[in-house]
C-alpha positions in Angstrom: -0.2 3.7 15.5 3.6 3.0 15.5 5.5 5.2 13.1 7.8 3.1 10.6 10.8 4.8 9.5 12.6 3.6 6.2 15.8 2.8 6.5 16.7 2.4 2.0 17.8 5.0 -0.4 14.8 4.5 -2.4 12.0 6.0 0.0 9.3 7.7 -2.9 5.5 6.7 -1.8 6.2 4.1 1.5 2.6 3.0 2.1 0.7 3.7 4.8 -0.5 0.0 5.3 1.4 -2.7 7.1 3.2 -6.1 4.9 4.5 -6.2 1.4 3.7 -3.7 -1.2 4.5 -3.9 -4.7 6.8 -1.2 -6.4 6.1 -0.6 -9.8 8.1 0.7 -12.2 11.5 -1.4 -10.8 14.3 -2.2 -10.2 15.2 0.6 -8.2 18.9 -0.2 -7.4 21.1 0.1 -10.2 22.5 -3.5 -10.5 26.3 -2.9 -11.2 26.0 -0.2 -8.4 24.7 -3.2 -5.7 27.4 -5.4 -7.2 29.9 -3.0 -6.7 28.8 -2.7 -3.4 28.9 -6.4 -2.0 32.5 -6.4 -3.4 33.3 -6.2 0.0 30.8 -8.5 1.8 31.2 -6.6 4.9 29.2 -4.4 3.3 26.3 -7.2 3.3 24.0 -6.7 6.1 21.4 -9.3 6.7 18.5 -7.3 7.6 15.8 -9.7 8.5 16.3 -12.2 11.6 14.7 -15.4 8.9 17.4 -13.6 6.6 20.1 -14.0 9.1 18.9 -17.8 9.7 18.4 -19.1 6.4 22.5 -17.8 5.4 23.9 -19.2 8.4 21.7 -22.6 7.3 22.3 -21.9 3.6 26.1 -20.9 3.9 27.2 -21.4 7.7 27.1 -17.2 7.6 29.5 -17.0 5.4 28.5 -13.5 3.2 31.1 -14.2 1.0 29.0 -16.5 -0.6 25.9 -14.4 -0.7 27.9 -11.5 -2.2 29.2 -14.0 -4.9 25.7 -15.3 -5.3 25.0 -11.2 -6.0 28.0 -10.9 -8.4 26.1 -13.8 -10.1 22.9 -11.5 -11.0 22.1 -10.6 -14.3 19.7 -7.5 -14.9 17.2 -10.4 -16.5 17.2 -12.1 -13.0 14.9 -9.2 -11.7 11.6 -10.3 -10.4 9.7 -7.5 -9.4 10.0 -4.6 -6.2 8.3 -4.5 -2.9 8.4 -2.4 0.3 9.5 -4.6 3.3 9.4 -4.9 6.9 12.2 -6.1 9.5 9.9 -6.5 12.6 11.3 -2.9 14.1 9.6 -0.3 12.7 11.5 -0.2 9.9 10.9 -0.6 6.2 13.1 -0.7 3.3 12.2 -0.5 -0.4 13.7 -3.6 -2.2 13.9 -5.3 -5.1 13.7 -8.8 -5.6 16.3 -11.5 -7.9 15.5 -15.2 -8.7 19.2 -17.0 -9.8 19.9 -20.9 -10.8 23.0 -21.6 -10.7 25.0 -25.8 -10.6 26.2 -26.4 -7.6 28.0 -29.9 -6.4 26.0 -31.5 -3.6 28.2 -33.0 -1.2 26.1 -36.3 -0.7 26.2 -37.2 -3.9 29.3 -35.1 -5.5 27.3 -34.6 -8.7 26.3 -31.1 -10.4 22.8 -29.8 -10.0 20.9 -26.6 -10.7 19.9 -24.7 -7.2 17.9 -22.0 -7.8 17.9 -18.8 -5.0 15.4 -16.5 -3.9 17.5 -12.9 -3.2 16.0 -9.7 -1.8 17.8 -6.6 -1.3 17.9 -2.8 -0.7 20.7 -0.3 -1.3 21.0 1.4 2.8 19.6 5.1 3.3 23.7 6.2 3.3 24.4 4.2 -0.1 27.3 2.4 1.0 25.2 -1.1 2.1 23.5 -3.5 1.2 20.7 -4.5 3.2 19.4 -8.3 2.8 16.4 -9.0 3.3 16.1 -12.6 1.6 18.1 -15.5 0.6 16.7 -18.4 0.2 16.5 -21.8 -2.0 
């Protein structure tokens, strides 16, 4: 058995078994707090390796744009909270945003809504913020 360590400030309850596991009780990151956070975006830290690849598709790595995307989160975005993995023994305790926002698409230069999947954890020391989705 290979011992996970958690790597979020949240850690109450980890489970013992492997995958996703639901938090209840959530969110458990003060909102305003991760905002204030991803002010600076090098305070962003994509977590996950499909993380890492779906900003640099998404944005061309730009976490500028994923910390405005952030900025853009209101409390009634919150989806629910879930322990998850990073592929290195390590877990983080997240919580999970769904946003729609009207974005221009170049091909066509007209306004639609693009909705994004964001997942997120406040790190063990409390000064980042580890991202563990971003996705359309």
């Amino acid at each position: 058995m290979v011992n996970k360590f958690i790597v979020s400030e949240y850690s109450s309850r980890p489970p013992t078994e492997s995958g996703r596991v639901k938090i209840a009780g959530g969110p458990l990151y003060d909102l305003a707090r991760v905002q204030a956070i991803v002010e600076d975006e090098n305070r962003l830290l994509t977590w996950t390796e499909k993380c890492r690849k779906d900003v640099f598709k998404l944005f061309d790595d730009d976490l500028a744009e994923v910390a405005g995307l952030i900025q853009c989160l209101k409390a009634s975005d919150y989806i629910d909270s879930e322990w998850c993995e990073n592929g290195r023994n390590a877990m983080a305790a997240c919580d999970a945003y769904s946003i729609r926002r009207l974005e221009v698409i170049p091909a066509t230069g007209k306004a639609m809504p693009v909705g994004y999947f964001l997942k997120f954890a406040i790190g063990k020391a409390g000064n980042l913020v580890l991202l563990v989705s971003c996705h359309v």
